[in-house]
C-alpha positions, -999 to +999 in steps of 0.1 A: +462+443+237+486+416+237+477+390+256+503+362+271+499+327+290+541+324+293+561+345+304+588+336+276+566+347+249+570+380+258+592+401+234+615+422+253+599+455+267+618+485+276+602+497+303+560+500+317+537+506+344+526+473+360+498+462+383+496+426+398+459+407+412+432+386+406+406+413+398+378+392+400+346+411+393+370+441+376+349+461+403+348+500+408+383+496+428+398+477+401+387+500+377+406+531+392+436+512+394+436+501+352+423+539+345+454+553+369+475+530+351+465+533+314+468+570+321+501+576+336+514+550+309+501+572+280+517+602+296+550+588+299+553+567+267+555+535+284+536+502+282+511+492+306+509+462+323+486+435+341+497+401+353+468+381+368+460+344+377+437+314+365+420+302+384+418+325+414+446+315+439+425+312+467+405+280+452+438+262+448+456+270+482+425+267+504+410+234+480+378+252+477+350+256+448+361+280+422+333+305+427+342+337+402+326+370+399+340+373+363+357+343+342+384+349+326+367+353+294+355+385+304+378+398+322+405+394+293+379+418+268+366+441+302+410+442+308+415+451+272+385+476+266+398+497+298+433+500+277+461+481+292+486+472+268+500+440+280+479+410+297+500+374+311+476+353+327+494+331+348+479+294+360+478+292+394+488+258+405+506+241+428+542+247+414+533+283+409+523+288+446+556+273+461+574+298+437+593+322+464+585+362+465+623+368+455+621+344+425+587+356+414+596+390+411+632+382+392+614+358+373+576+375+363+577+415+372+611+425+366+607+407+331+585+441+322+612+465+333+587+482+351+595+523+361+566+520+383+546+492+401+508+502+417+495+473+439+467+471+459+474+471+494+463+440+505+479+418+475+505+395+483+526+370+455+548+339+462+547+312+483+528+324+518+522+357+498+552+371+510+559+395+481+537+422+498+542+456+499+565+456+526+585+433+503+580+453+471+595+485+490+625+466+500+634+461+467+623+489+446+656+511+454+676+476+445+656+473+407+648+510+401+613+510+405+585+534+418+561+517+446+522+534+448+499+515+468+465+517+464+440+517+499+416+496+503+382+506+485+351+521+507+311+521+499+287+539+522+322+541+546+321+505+543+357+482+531+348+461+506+367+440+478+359+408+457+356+384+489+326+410+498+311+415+467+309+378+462+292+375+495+263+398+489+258+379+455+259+347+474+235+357+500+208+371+473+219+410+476+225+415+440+221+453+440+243+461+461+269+438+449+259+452+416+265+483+425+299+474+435+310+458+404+300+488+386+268+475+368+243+446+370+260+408+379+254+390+352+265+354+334+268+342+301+242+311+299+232+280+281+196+274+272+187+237+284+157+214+280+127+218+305+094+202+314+073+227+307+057+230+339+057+267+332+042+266+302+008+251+320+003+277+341+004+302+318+039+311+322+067+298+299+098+298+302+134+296+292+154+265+316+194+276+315+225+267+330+260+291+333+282+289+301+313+294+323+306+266+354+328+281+378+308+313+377+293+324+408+250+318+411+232+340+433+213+325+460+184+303+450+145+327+448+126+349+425+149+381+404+138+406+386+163+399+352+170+408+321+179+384+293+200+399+264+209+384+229+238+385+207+251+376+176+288+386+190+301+378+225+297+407+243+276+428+212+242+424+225+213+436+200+180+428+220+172+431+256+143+416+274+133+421+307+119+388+329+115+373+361+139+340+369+133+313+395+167+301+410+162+268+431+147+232+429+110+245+420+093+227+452+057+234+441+066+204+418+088+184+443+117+188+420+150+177+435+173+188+411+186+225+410+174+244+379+174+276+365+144+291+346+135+327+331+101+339+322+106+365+295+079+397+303+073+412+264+049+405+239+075+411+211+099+380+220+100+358+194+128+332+199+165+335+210+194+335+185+208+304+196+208+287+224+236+311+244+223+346+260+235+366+291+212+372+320+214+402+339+203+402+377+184+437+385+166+428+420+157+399+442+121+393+443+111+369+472+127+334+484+115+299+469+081+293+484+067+258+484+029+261+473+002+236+482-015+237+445+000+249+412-032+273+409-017+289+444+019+292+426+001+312+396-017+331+417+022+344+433+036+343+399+012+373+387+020+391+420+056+388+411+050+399+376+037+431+383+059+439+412+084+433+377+064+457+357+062+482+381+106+480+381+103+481+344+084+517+351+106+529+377+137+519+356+123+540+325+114+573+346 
């Protein structure tokens, strides 16, 4: 896959197949559109295409936290392992969002000569989003092009898209946001010092914080996890199941947010380095303050086998 940050790097292209969107989380929806996409472009010879934005529009226009599903890392290899030819990543600033609908598609679509454009039906570029697909039929008889909108997505007869999957992640419900994405939400993470607190009571573990800091934390408690190693980004070798604690640990009046795995196997040694990704399976429980630390190991073991028994379920 070539992959392109200016839109006057690209050589010129005859003709493609081009979709447009965030695609934060690359979820199941997403996933049809780059496999329709990477499919009719094979059939016909032509090029596909994906133009995209960093950082999500929305955190620049409404001047809100950057909370992402998938960071752009990711999505670039997840983007290029479904097959799509062509990648620009645009950044999404200011400039970019006072750019008009008429001048963005002159200036950035047309640019790929596409025979055919599939948009979702809710996406919108230019400044107020006015290149919708209202706009995008007006002009495909005037630039040759073929329009295919894609409905929105349903689960359980449910709508859902990124803005919902990154609410059920935010309010603790990681399996079914999970289940959305198309496999467990997950983060690359940094191991950081800890006080060993854990380690007293029997239970040591492994204090982290996110690699990318704009990704998205579930909401603070008690998940069922996995932690998995690599020597490669995105080439794991080892997998470990565990139980992480998301939160400010009030048992020990701690004020400052932490995160904190417990690895569950007697065969872990040590990590690699200090970088793994942590996968999360199933939320446990909230953060409970107890009145003794003997009280919080007494929950801890309850939550470990509650984890061992969803080791045994996952395995039948």
């Amino acid at each position: 896959m070539d992959c392109y940050n200016r839109i006057n790097e690209i050589p010129s292209i005859e003709s493609s197949i081009l979709t447009i969107g965030t695609f934060d989380g690359l979820h199941i929806g997403h996933q049809k559109i780059l496999n329709k996409i990477t499919k009719e472009s094979k059939e016909l010879n032509l090029k596909s295409v994906l133009i995209t934005f960093e950082p999500k529009p929305s955190s620049i226009l409404n001047q809100k936290k950057d909370d992402t599903i998938t960071p752009i890392k990711i999505k670039v290899q997840k983007i290029e392992k479904a097959g799509i030819d062509i990648l620009l990543i645009l950044k999404f600033d200011k400039n970019l969002s006072e750019i008009s609908a008429e001048k963005f598609l002159k200036e950035f679509i047309l640019k790929f000569n596409p025979k055919k454009i599939i948009i979702g039906y809710n996406h919108g570029f230019g400044k107020n989003r006015m290149g919708n697909v209202e706009f995008l039929k007006l002009n495909s008889k005037k630039f040759n092009f073929e329009l295919e909108v894609i409905p929105q997505f349903k689960y359980k007869l449910n709508n859902y898209s990124s803005t919902e999957i990154r609410k059920k992640i935010k309010n603790g419900n990681v399996v079914e946001g999970s289940t959305l994405i198309g496999n467990n939400y997950n983060f690359y993470a940094n191991r950081v010092s800890g006080n060993g607190f854990g380690r007293k009571i029997g239970f040591p573990t492994i204090n982290f914080k996110n690699l990318f800091e704009n990704q998205l934390i579930p909401k603070n408690g008690v998940y069922f996890t996995k932690i998995k190693l690599y020597k490669i980004f995105e080439n794991f070798d080892k997998e470990y199941f565990s139980m992480t604690n998301i939160g400010f640990r009030p048992t020990f009046n701690q004020k400052n947010f932490q995160m904190e795995s417990h690895i569950i196997s007697n065969n872990f040694k040590n990590l690699y380095k200090n970088e793994f990704n942590i996968e999360f399976i199933e939320r446990i429980r909230d953060e409970i303050k107890f009145s003794s630390m003997n009280k919080l190991k007494v929950q801890l073991e309850k939550d470990k086998i509650l984890c061992l028994k969803l080791i045994k379920n996952l395995s039948n």
